[in-house]
DRENBA-249965 format. One line per field, with one value per atom (N, C-alpha, C, O): atom name; y, z, x. Coordinates in nm, 3 decimals, always signed. Each point is the difference from the previous one (the first is absolute). Example, Ala and Ser with C-alpha at 12.3 -4.5 7.8 and 13.67 -1.06 7.14 Angstrom:
REM residues 2
fikol = N/CA/C/O/N/CA/C/O .
py = -0.569/+0.119/+0.120/-0.002/+0.107/+0.119/+0.109/+0.111 .
pz = +0.780/+0.000/+0.000/+0.066/-0.138/+0.006/+0.073/+0.017 .
px = +1.319/-0.089/+0.090/+0.104/-0.139/+0.082/-0.077/+0.051 .
***
This chain:
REM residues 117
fikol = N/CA/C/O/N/CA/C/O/N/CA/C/O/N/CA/C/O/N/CA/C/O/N/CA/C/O/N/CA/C/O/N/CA/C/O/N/CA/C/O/N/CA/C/O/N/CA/C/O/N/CA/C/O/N/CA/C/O/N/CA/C/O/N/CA/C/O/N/CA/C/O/N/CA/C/O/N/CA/C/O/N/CA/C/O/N/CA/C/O/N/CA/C/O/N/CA/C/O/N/CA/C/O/N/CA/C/O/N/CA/C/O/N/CA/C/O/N/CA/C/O/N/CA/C/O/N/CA/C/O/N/CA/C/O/N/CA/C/O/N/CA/C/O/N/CA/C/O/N/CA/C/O/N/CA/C/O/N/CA/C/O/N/CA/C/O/N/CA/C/O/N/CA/C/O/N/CA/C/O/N/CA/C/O/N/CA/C/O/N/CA/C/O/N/CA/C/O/N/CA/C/O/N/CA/C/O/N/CA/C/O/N/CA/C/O/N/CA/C/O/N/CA/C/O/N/CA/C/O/N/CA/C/O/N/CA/C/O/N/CA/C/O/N/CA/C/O/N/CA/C/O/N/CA/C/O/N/CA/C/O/N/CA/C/O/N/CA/C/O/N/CA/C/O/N/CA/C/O/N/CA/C/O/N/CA/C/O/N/CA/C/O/N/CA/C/O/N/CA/C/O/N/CA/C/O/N/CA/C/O/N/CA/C/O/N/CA/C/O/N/CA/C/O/N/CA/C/O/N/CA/C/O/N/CA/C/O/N/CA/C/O/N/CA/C/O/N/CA/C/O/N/CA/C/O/N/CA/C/O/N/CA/C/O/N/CA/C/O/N/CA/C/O/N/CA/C/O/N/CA/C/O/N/CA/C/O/N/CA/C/O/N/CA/C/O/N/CA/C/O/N/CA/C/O/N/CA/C/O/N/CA/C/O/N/CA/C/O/N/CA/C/O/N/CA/C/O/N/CA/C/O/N/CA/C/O/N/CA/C/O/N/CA/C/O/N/CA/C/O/N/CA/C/O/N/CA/C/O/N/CA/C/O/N/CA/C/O/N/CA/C/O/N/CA/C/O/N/CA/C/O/N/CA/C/O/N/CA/C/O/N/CA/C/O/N/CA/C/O/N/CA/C/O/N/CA/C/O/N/CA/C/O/N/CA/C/O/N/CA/C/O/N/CA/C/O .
py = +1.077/+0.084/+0.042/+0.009/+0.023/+0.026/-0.113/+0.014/-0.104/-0.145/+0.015/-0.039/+0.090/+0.015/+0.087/-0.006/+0.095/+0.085/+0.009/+0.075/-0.176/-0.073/-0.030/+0.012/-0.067/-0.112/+0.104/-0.073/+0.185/+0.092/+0.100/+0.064/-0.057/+0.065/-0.122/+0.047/-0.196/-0.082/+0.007/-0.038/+0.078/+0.023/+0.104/-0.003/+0.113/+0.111/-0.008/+0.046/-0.097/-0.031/-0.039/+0.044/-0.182/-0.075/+0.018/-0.083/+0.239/+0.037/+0.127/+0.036/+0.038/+0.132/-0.035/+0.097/-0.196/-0.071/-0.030/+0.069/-0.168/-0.029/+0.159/+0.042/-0.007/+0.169/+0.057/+0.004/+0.027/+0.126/-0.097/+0.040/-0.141/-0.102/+0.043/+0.019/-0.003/+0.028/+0.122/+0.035/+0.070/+0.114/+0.101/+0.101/-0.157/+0.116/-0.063/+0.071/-0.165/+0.001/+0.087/+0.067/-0.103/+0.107/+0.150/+0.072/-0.029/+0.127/+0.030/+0.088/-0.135/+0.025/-0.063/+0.068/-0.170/-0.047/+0.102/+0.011/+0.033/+0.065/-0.080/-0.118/+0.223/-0.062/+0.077/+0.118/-0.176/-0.013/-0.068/-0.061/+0.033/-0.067/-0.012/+0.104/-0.207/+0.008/-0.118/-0.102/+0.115/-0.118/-0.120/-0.090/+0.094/-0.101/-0.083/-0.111/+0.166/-0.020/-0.109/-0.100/+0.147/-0.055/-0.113/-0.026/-0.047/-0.076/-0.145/+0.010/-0.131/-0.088/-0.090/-0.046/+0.039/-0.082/-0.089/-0.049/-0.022/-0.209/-0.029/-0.013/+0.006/-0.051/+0.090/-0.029/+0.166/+0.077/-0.017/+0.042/-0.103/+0.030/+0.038/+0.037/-0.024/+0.118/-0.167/-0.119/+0.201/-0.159/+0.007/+0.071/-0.178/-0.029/-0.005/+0.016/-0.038/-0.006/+0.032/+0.022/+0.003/+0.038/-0.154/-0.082/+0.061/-0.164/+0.003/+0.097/-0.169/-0.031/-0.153/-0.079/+0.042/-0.104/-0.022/+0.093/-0.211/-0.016/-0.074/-0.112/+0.176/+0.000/-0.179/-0.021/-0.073/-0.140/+0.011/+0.033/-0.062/+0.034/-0.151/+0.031/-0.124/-0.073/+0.012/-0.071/+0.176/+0.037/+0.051/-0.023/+0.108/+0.123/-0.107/+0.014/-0.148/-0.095/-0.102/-0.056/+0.047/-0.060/+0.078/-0.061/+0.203/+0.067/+0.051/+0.043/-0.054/+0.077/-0.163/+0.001/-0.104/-0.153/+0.031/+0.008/+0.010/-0.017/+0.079/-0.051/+0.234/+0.041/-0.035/+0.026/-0.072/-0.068/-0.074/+0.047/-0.210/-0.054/+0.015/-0.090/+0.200/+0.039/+0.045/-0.044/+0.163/+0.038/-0.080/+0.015/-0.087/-0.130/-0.046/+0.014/-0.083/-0.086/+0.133/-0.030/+0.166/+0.046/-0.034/+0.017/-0.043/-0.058/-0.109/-0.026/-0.023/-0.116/+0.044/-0.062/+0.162/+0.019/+0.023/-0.063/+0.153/+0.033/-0.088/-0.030/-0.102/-0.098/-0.121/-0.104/+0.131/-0.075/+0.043/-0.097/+0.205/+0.091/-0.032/-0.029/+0.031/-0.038/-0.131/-0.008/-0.099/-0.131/-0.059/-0.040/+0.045/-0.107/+0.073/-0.066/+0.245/+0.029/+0.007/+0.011/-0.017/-0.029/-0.145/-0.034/-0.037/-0.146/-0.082/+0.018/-0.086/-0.097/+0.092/-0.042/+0.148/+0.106/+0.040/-0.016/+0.107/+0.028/-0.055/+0.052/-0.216/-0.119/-0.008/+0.005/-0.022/+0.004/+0.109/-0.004/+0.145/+0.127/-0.013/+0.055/-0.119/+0.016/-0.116/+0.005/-0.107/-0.096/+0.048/-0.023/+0.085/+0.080/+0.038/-0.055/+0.209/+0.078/-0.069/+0.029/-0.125/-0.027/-0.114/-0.010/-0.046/-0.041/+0.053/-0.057/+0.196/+0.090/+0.029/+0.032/-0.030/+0.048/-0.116/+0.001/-0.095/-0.128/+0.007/-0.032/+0.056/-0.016/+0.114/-0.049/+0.173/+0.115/-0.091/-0.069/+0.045/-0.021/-0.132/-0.008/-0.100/-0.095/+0.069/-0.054/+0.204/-0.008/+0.048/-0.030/+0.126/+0.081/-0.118/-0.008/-0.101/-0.079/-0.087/-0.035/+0.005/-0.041/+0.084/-0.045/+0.142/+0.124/+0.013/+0.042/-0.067/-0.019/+0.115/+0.047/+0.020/+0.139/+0.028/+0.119/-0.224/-0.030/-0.035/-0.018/+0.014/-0.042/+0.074/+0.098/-0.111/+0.115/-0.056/+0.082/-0.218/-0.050/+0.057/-0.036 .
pz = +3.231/-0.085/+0.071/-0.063/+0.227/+0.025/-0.002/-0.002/+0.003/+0.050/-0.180/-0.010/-0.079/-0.133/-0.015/-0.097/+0.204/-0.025/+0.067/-0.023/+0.104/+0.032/-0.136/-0.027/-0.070/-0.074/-0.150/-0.098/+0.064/-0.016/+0.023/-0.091/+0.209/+0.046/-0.029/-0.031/+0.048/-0.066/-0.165/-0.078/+0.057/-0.136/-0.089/-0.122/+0.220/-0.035/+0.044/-0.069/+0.172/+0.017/-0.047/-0.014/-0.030/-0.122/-0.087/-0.072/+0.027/-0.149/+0.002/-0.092/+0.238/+0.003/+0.070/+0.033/-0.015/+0.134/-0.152/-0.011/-0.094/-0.097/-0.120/-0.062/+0.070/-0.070/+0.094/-0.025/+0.121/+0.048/-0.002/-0.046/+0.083/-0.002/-0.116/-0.006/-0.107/-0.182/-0.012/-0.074/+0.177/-0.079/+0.106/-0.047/+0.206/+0.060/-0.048/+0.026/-0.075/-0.012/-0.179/-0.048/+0.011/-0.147/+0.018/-0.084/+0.222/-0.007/+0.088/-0.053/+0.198/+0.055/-0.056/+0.034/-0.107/+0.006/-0.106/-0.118/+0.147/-0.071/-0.119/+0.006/-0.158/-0.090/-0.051/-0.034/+0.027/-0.030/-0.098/+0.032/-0.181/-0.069/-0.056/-0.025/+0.012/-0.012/-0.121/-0.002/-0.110/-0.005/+0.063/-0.025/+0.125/+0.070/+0.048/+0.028/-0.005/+0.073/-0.152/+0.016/-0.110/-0.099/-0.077/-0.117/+0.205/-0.091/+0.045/+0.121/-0.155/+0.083/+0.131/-0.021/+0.090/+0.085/+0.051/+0.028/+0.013/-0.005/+0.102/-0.043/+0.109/+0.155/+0.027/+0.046/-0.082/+0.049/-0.093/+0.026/-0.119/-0.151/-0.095/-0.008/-0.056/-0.157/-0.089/-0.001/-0.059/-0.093/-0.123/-0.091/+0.087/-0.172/-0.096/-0.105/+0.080/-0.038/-0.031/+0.119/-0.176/+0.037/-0.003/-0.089/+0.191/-0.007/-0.212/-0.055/+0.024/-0.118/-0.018/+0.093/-0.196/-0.071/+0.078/+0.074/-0.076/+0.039/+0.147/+0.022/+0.047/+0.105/+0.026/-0.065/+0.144/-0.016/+0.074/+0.118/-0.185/+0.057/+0.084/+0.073/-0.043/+0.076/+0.136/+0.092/-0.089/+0.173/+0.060/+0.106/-0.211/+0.023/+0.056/+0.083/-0.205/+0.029/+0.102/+0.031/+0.019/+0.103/+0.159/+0.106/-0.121/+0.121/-0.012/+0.096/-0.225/+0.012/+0.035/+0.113/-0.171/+0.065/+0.147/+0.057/+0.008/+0.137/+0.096/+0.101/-0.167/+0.043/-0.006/+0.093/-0.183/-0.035/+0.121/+0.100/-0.106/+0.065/+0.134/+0.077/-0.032/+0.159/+0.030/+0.107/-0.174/+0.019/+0.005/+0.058/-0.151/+0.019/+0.087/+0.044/+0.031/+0.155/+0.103/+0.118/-0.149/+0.108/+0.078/+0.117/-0.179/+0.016/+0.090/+0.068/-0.086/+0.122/+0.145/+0.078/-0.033/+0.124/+0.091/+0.101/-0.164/+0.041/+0.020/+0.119/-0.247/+0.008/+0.120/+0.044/-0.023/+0.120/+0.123/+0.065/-0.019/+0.108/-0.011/+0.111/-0.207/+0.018/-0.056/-0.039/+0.055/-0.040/+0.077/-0.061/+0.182/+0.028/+0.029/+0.061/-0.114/+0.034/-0.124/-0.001/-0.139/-0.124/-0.040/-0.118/+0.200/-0.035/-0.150/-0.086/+0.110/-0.166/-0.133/-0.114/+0.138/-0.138/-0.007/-0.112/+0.238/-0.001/-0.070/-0.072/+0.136/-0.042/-0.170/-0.077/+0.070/-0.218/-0.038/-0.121/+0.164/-0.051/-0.011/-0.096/+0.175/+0.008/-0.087/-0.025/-0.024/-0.044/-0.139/-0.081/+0.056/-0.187/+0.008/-0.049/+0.148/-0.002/-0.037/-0.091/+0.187/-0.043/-0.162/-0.066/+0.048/-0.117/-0.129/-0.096/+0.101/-0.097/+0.001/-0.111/+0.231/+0.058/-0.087/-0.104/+0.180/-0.078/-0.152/-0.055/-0.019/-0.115/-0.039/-0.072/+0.079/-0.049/+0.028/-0.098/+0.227/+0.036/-0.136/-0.057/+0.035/-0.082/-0.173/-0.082/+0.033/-0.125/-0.017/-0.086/+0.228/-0.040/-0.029/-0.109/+0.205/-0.010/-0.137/-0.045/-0.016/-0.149/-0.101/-0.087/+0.098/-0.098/+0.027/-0.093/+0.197/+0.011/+0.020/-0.037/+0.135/+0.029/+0.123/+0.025/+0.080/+0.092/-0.013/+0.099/-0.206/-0.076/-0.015/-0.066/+0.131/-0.040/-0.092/-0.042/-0.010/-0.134/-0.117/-0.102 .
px = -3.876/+0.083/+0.127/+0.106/-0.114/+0.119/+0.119/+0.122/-0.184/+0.104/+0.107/+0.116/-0.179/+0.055/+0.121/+0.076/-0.061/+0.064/+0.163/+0.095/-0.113/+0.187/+0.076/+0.120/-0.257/+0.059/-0.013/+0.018/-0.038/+0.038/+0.113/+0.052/-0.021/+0.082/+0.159/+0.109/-0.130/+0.126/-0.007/+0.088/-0.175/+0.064/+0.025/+0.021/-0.027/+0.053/+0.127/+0.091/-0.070/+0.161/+0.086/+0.114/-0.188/+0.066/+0.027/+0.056/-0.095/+0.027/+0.093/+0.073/-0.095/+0.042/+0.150/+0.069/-0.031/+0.137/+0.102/+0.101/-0.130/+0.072/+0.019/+0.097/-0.201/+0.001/+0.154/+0.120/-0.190/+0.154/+0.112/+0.107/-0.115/+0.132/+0.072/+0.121/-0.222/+0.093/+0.041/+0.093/-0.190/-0.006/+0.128/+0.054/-0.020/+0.060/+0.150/+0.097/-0.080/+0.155/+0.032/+0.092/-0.190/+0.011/+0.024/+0.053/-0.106/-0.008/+0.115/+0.068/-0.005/+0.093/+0.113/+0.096/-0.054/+0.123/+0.116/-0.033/+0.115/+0.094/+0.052/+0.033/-0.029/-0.013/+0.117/-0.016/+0.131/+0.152/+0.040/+0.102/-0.145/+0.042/+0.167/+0.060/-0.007/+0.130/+0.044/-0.069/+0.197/+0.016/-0.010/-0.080/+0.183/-0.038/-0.054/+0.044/-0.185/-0.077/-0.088/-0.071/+0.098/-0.081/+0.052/-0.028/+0.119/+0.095/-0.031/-0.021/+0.007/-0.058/+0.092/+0.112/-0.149/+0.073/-0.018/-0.109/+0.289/-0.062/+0.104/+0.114/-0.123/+0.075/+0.102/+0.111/-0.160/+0.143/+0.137/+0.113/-0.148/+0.096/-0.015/-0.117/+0.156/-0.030/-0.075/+0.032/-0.139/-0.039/+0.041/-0.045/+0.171/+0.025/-0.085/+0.061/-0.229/-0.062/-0.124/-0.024/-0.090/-0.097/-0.088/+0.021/-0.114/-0.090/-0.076/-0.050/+0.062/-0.049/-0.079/+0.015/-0.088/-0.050/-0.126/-0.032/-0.054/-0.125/+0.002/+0.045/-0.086/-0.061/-0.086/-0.102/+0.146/-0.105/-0.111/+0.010/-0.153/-0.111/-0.001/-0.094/+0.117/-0.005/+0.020/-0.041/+0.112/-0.023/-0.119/-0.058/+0.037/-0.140/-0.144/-0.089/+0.138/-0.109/-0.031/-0.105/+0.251/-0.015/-0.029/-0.002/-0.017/+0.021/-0.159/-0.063/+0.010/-0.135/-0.081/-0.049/+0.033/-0.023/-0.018/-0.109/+0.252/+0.025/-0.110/-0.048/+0.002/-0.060/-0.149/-0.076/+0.046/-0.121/-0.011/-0.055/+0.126/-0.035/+0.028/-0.034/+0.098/-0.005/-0.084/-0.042/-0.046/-0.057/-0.202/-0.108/+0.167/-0.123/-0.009/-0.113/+0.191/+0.063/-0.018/-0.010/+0.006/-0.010/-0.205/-0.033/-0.016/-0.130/-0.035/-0.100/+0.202/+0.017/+0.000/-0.073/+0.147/+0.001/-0.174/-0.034/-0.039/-0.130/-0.011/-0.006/-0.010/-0.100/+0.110/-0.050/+0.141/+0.056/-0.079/-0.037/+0.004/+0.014/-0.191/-0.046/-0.044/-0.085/-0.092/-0.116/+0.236/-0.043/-0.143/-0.099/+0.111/-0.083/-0.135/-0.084/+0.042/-0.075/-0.065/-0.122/+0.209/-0.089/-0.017/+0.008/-0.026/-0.050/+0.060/+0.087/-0.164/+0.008/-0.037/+0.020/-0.065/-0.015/+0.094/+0.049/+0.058/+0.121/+0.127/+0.086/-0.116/+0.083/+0.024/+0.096/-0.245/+0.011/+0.012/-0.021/+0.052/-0.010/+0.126/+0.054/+0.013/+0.146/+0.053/+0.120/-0.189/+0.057/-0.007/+0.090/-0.188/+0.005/+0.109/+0.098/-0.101/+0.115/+0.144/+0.077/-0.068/+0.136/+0.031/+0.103/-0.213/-0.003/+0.017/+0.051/-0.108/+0.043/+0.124/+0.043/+0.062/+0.132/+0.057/+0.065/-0.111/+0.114/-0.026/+0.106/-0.183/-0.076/+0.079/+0.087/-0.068/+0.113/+0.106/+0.030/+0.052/+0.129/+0.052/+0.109/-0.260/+0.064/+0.006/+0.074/-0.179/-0.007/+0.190/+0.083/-0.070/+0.181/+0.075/+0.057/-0.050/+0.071/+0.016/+0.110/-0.235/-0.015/+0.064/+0.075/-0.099/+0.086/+0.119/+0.069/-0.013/+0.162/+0.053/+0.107/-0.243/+0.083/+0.069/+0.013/+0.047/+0.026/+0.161/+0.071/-0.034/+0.119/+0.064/-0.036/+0.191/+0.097/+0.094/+0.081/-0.065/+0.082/-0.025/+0.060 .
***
């Protein structure tokens, strides 16, 4: 039971570290509202405009993809670092794995969401 209680103690941290992070600048920062201050700004010039019309979700899709599959590939490293001690089970554990990878990477590619034309 004691060995539990480090790992307790990180996650009280983890919750109480992002808490004050939000909460002491709410309470100390000086709150001066001004025109100015509320007006938007774009390289240090006045903006002729305000941004308008629709937004292209094709970026969103290609950047959430990217995280996907980085984050898939981040799997690889362990199994680099402990290749030759998980044998031939290792070997095909990893050969699914990435089969499913290619098997996503080819359905995006079929849908043509890889495409910026």
């Amino acid at each position: 039971m004691i060995e539990y209680i480090a790992i307790l103690f990180a996650f009280l941290c983890a919750l109480a570290i992002p808490a004050l992070l939000l909460v002491i600048p709410k309470l100390l920062s000086p709150k001066v509202p001004s025109e100015a201050k509320s007006k938007p700004f774009e390289c240090g010039m006045e903006p002729f405009a305000l941004p308008g019309g629709h937004v292209p979700v094709h970026f969103y899709i290609v950047a959430m993809l990217f995280i996907v599959f980085d984050v898939e590939l981040v799997f690889l490293f362990p199994w680099a670092v402990l290749f030759r001690e998980l044998g031939v089970f290792g070997l095909a554990e990893m050969a699914v794995f990435l089969g499913f990878v290619v098997l996503g990477f080819w359905y995006v590619w079929k849908k043509r969401a890889l495409e910026w034309g």
